[in-house]
C-alpha positions in Angstrom: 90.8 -5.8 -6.7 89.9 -6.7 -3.0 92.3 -3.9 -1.2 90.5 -1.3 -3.7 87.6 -0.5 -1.3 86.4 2.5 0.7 89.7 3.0 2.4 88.6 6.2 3.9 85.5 5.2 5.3 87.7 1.9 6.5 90.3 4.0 8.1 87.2 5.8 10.3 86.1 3.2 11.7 89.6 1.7 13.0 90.0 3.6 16.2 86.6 1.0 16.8 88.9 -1.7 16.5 88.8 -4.2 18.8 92.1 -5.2 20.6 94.3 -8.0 18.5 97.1 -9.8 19.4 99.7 -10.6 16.5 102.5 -12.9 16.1 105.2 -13.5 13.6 107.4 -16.6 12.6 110.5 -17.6 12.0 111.1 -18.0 8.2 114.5 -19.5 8.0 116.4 -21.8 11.0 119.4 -19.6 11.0 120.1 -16.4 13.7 117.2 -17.7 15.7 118.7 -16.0 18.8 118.8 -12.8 17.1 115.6 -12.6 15.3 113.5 -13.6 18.5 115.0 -10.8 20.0 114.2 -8.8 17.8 110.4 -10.0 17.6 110.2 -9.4 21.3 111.6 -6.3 21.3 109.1 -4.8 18.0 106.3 -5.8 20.7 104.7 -8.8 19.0 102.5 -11.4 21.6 103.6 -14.4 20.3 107.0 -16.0 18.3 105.8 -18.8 15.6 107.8 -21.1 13.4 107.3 -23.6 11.3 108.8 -26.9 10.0 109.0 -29.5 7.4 111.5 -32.4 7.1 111.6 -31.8 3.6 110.6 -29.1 1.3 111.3 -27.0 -1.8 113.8 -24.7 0.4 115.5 -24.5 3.5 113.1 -25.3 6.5 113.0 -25.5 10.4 112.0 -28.3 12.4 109.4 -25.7 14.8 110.3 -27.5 18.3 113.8 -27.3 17.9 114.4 -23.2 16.6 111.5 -22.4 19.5 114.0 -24.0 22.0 116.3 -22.3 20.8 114.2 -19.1 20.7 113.2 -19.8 24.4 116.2 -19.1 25.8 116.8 -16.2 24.3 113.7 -14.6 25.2 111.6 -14.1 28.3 108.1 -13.3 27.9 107.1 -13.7 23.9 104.9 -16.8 23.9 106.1 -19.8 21.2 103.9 -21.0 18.9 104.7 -24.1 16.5 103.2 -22.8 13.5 102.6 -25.8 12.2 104.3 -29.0 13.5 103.4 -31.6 11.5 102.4 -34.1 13.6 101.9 -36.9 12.0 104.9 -37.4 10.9 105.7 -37.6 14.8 105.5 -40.9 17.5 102.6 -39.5 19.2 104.3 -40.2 22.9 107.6 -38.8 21.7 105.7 -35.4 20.8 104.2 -35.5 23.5 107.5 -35.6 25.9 108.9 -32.5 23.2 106.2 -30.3 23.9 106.0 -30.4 27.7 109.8 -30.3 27.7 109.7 -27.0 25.6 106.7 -25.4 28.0 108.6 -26.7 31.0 112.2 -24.8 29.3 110.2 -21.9 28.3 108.4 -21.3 31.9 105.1 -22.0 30.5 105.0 -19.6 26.9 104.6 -22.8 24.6 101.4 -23.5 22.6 101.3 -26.2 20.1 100.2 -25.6 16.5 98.7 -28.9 14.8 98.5 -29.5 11.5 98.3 -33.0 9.1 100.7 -31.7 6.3 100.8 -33.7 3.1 101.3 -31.1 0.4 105.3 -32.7 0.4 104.5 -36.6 -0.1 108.0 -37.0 0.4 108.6 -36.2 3.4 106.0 -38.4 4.5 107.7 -41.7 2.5 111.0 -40.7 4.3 109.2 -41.1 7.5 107.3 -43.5 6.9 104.1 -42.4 6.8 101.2 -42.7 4.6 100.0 -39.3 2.9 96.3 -41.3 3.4 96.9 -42.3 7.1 97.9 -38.3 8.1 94.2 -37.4 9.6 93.9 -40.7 11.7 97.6 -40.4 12.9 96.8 -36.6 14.2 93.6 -37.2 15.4 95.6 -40.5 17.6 98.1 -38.0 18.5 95.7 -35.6 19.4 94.8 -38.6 22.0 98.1 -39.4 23.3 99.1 -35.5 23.6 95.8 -34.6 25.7 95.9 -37.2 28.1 99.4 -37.0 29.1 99.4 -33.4 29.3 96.8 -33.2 31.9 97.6 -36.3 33.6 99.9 -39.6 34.8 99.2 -43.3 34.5 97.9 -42.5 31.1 96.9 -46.0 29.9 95.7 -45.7 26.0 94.5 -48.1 23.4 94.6 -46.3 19.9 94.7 -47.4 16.0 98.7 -46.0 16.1 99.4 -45.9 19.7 99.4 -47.9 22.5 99.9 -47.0 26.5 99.8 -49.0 29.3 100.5 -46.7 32.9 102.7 -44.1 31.1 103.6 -40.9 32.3 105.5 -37.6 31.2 107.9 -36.2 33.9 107.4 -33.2 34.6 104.6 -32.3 33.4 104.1 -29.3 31.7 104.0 -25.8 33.3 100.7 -24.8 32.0 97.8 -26.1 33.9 95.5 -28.3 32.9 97.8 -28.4 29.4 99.5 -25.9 27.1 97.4 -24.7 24.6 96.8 -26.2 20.9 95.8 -24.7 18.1 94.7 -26.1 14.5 95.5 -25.2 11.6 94.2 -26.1 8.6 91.3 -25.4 5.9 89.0 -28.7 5.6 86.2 -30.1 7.0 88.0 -32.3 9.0 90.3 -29.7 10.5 87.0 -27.7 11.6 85.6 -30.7 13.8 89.2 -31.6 14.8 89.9 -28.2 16.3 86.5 -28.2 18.2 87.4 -31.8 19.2 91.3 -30.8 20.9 91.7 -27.5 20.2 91.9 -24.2 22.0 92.1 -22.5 18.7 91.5 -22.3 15.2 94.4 -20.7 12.9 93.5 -21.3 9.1 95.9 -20.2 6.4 95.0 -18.8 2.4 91.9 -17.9 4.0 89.6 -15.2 2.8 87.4 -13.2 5.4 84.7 -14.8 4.5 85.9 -17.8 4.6 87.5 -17.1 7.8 83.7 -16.2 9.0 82.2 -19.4 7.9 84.9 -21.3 9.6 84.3 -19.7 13.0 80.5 -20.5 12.3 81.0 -24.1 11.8 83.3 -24.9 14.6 80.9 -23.2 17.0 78.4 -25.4 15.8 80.7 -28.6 15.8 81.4 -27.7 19.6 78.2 -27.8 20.5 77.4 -30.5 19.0 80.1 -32.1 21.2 78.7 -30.6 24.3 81.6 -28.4 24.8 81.3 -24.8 26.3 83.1 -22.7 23.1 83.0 -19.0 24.8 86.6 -19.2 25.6 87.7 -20.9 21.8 90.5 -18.3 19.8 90.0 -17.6 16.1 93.1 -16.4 14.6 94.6 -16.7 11.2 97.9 -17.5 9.5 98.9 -15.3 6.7 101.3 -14.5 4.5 102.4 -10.6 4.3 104.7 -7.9 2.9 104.1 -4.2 3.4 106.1 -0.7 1.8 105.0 2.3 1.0 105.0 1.3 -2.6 101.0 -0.8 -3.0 102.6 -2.2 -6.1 106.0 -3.5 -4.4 104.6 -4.8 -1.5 101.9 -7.0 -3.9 104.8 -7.9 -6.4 107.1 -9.0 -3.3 105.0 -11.6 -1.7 103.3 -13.1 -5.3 107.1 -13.9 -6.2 108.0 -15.2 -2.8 105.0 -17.5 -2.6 105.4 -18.7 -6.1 108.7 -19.6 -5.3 107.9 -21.3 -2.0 104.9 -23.2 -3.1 106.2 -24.2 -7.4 103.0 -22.2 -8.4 101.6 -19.0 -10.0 100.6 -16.8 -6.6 100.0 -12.9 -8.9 96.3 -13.8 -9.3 96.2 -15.1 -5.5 97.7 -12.2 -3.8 94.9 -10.3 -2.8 92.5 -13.1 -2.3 95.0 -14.4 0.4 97.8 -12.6 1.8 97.8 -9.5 3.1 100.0 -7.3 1.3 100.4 -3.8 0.4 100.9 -0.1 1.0 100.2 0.8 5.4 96.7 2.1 4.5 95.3 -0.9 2.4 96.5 -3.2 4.8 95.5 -2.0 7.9 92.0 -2.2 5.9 92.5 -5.3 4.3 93.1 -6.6 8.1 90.1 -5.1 9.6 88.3 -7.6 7.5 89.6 -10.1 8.8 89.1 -8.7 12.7 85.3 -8.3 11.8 85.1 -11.9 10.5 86.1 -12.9 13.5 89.9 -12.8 14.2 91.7 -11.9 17.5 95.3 -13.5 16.7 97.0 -12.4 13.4 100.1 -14.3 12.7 101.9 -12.6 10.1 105.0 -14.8 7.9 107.1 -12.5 6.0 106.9 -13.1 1.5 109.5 -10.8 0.9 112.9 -11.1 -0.1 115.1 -12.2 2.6 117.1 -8.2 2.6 113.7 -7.4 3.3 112.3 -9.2 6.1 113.7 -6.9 9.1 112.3 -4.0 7.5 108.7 -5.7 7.0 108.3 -6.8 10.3 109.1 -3.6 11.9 107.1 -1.8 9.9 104.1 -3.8 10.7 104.7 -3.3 14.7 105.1 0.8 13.9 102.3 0.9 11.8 99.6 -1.8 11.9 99.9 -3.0 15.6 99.0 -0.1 17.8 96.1 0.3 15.0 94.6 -2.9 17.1 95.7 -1.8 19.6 93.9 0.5 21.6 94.6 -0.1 25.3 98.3 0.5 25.0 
């Protein structure tokens, strides 16, 4: 099993560690003003949440719980983790997202990703499954230019401007930032295209490392300088004292959440289990690469609080070393 391995020569070289910011999400749309208290106060760098319209559970729309979650906060930064934007008018996300880094005073970053696990939700809006990459990468267009600048004029495959603006534009200068999310190919080149950061999800580290590899190389390709490009990673997590619990808790939530059997995917990709095989299991992941872990709670709900308060006691200052 991968968390089996040399945890006590892992756990001497973690005062090495290199510093890591981390983040956690929003798993349900309800108590929003609570919970991102709560996240702020355990210490965490940045507030994520995700959406869909549609899915097998109850689900957010991102934009809306983090403008909520802005106002109840003052220096967390919000991360939509993922929107998914194609299912989006490009222009019209465009307006949300300034508007939310304009109400937030500058702490919004926009997470990108295509979706289409869900068809559904794509036929209620409208959307082709097949048309998802082209809409995003259009988007992707739309969202840069008017962002950064006014008088945008614009001749896409899905969108079309002639002298528009966004008023105001956003707080953060030239644009907020935008990360991608995803595990393709076409992910890779589209986050060295638009992106100020990469944040796969069911990653391994190696996979992780290979990732970071080939988006360096698809940046240069492009002429672009990549020395200030993030790696991060999305993942899934549950800790407790109990190794087996921990495991067992987030293989039944993830079955649950995506209709499929998760107890042989566990420790291939989440991160789950006792303080001391995690914080090893992580440092994987920092080696391959990673300086922003965003941890989502697969635990029952009764257990949520206690999961991500244990991770700011117990993994964070770990990564920590400065503070």
């Amino acid at each position: 099993m991968l968390y089996i391995m040399s945890i006590n020569e892992r756990e001497k070289e973690m005062p090495e560690t290199k510093t890591v910011k981390f983040g956690t999400t929003l798993r349900a749309p309800h108590d929003i003003e609570a919970l991102s208290r709560q996240i702020e106060g355990l210490g965490y760098d940045v507030l994520g949440c995700g959406e869909h319209v549609s899915f097998h559970g109850d689900t957010a729309n991102g934009l809306i719980s983090l403008s909520v979650a802005a106002g109840a906060t003052t220096k967390i930064q919000l991360m939509s983790a993922i929107t998914l934007v194609p299912l989006y008018p490009a222009a019209l996300l465009a307006k949300m997202g300034a508007a939310l880094d304009v109400a937030s005073n500058g702490r919004f970053s926009l997470g990108v990703g295509v979706g289409g696990e869900f068809p559904n939700e794509f036929a209620a809006c409208g959307v082709p499954v097949n048309e998802r990459g082209a809409r995003t990468d259009d988007a992707l267009e739309v969202i840069t230019r008017t962002w950064s600048g006014t008088d945008v004029t614009y001749d896409g495959r899905f969108t079309k401007l002639e002298n528009f603006s966004l008023k105001p534009l956003p707080i953060q200068k030239p644009r907020p930032p935008i990360w991608v999310s995803g595990r393709s190919e076409a992910a890779m080149q589209r986050a060295a295209k638009y992106a100020d950061g990469w944040l796969p999800y069911m990653y391994t580290p190696e996979q992780l490392a290979e990732s970071i590899t080939k988006i360096r190389g698809y940046g240069e390709d492009l002429g672009r300088d990549m020395s200030d490009f993030t790696f991060g990673l999305y993942i899934f997590t549950a800790i407790h004292e109990d190794h087996e619990l921990a495991v067992q808790y987030a293989a039944d939530r993830l079955s649950t959440q995506y209709a499929q059997d998760f107890s042989k995917l566990v420790y291939k990709f989440a991160l789950a289990g006792d303080p001391n095989r995690y914080k090893a299991r992580l440092q994987e992941y920092v080696d391959a690469g990673a300086s922003l872990i965003l941890v989502s709670s697969a635990c029952p709900d009764d257990y949520i609080d206690t999961n991500v308060a244990m991770i700011a006691d117990q993994v964070l200052p770990a990564f920590r070393p400065e503070r």
